[in-house]
Structures are given as C-alpha cells and as structure tokens.
C-alpha positions in Angstrom: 0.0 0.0 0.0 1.6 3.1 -1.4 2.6 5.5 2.2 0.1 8.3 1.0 -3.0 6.0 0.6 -4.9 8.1 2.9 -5.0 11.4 1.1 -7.9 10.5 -0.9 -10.3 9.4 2.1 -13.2 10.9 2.8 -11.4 11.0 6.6 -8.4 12.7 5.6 -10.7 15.4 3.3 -12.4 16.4 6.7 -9.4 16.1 8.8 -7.7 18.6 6.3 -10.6 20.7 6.1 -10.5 21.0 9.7 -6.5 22.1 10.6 -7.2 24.2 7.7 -9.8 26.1 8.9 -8.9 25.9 12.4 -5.3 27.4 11.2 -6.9 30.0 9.3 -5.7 28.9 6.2 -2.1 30.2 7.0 1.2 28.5 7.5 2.0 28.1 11.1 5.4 28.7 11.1 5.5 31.9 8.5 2.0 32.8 7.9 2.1 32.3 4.1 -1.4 31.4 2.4 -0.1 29.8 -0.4 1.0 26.0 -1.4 -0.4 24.9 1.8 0.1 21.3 3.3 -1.3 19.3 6.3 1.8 18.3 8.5 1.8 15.6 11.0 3.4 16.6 14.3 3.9 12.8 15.5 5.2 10.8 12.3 2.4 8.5 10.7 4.9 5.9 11.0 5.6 6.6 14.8 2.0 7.0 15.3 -0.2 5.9 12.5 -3.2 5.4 14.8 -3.2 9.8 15.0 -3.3 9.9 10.9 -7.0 11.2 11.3 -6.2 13.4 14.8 -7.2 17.2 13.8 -4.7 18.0 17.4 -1.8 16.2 15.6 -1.5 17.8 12.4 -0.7 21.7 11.8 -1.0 23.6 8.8 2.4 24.8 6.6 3.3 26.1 3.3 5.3 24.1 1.1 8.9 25.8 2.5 8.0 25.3 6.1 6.9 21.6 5.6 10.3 21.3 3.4 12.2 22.6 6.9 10.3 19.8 9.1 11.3 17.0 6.9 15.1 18.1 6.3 17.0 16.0 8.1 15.0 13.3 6.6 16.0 13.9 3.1 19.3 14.8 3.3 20.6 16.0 0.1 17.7 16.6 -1.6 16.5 19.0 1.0 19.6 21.4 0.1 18.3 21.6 -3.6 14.6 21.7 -2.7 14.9 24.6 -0.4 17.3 26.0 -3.1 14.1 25.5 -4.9 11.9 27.2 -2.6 13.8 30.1 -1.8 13.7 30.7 -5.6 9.8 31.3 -5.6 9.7 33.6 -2.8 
C-alpha cells in the first residue's frame, strides 16, 4: 500500500478541512497562504493510529513543511529549499 493511501479518504478530506480552517488557512510557522500542506506533528509511522487526529497535524506552506522533513532527506533537501527560496 503506497505511504500516502490516505489522502484521498473521505477522513483525511475532513481532517484537512479541519487544521485548515482551524489554522486559518495560514502556515504556522511563517503565515504564508499559499501551497499549503497538512503536516503531522507525531510521524504517521511513529503513530499511525493519529493519521485522522485534527490535534496532531498543523497547517504549513510548502517551504516550512520542506524545513520539518530536512533532516529526513538529506541531500535533496539542500536543492529543494534551493528550490523554494527561488519562488519567494
């Protein structure tokens, strides 16, 4: 099952809905309102029983969510935020 299976439930739509709306529709971290992503605090592999938990997810725009997950991608991250920087 592909890691991202859940994005097209009807569970994850509301969920998303929700941190959205409860966020404001605003990144988090820099208050961008643009390219906007639903991050999970706890990792779905740590926790995948809080996939669907509105109070474990957060709201970020594509460069914020790119700064969570940096130490996760390693090299790639460097020419991503490269990347990102570029479109701001």
């Amino acid at each position: 099952m592909p890691s991202r299976w859940f994005t097209n439930t009807a569970q994850w739509k509301r969920t998303r809905r929700i941190v959205l709306d409860r966020d404001g529709h605003r990144c988090v971290d820099c208050g961008l309102d643009g390219a906007l992503h639903v991050h999970h605090i706890v990792p779905r592999h740590v926790r995948p029983d809080l996939i669907y938990d509105p109070d474990n997810c957060e709201t970020l725009c594509f460069g914020c969510h790119l700064e969570r997950h940096r130490p996760e991608l390693g090299p790639r991250a460097k020419a991503l935020h490269d990347f990102r920087d570029e479109l701001r």
